[in-house]
C-alpha positions as CSV (number, residue, x, y, z in Angstrom):
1,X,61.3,113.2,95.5
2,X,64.8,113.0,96.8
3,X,67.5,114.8,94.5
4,X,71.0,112.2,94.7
5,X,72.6,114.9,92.2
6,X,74.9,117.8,93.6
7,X,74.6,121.2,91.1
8,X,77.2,123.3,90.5
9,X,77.4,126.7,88.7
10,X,76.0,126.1,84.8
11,X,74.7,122.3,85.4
12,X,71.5,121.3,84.1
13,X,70.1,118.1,84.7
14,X,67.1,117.0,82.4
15,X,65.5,113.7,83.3
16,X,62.9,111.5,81.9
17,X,59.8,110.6,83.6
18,X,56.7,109.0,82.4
19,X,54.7,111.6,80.8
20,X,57.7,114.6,80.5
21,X,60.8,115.5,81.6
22,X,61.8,117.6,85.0
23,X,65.2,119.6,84.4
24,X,67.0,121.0,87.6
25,X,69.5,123.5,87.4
26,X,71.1,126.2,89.8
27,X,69.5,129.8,90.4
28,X,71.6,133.1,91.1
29,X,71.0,132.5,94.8
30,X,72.5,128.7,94.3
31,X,68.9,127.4,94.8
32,X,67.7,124.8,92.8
33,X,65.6,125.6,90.2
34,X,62.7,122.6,88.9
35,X,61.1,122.8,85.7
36,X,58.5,120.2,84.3
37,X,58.2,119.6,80.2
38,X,54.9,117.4,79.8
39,X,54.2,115.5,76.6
40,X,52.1,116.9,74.9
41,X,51.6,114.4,72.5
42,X,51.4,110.1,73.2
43,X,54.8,108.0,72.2
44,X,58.0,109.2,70.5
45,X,56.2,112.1,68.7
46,X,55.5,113.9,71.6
47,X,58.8,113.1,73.5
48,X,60.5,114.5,70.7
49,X,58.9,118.0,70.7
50,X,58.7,117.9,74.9
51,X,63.0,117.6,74.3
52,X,62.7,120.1,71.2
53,X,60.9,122.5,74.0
54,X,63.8,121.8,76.4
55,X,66.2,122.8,74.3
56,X,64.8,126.3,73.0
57,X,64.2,127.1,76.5
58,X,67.7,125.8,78.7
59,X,69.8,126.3,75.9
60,X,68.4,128.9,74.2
61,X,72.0,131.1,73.7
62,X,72.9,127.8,71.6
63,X,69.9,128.5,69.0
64,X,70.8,129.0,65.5
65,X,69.6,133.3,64.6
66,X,69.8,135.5,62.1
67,X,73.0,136.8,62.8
68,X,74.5,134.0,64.4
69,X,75.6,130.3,64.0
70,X,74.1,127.8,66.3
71,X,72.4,124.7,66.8
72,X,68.9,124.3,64.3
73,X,66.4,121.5,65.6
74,X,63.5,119.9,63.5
75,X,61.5,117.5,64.2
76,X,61.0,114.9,61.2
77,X,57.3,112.6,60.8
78,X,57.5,109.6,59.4
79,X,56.6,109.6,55.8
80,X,55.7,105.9,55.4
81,X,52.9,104.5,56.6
82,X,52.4,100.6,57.9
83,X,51.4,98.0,54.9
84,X,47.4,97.2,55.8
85,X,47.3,93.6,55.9
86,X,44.6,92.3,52.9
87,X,42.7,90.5,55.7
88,X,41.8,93.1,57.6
89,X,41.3,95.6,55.0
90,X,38.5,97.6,55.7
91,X,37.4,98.1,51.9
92,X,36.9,94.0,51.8
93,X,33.2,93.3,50.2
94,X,32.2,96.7,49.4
């Protein structure tokens, strides 16, 4: 894969792929440095917690502590669930 992005000192790229996300940034040396966040869970569950990953780990100086103020992530489940339809309702002639 072909990088079209030029890095310079403290960018970090994070891009979305099909099954993750690949984050480039710069190394001391000015080499590029890859990483690759695979979801670890299937649809918008598991792309949330790959990004929650993401963020602990680039931005980790940014994270809320004991002693200091900072950014605090959660990641929320829905509490509803989907109406069953009556006509597919598997309790039907029981």
């Amino acid at each position: 894969m072909k990088n079209n992005f030029e890095l310079k000192e403290k960018d970090v790229v994070i891009r979305r792929v099909t099954n993750g996300w690949i984050i480039h940034s710069l190394t001391n040396t000015d080499d590029i440095n890859t990483m690759v966040y695979e979801d670890a869970l299937d649809g918008l569950a598991g792309e949330a917690q790959s990004l929650r990953n993401i963020i602990y780990d680039v931005f980790d100086y940014c994270i809320r502590s004991k002693y200091n103020a900072g950014l605090v992530l959660d990641i929320k489940h829905a509490t509803r669930f989907k109406p069953v339809d009556a006509k597919t309702d598997s309790t039907e002639g029981m």
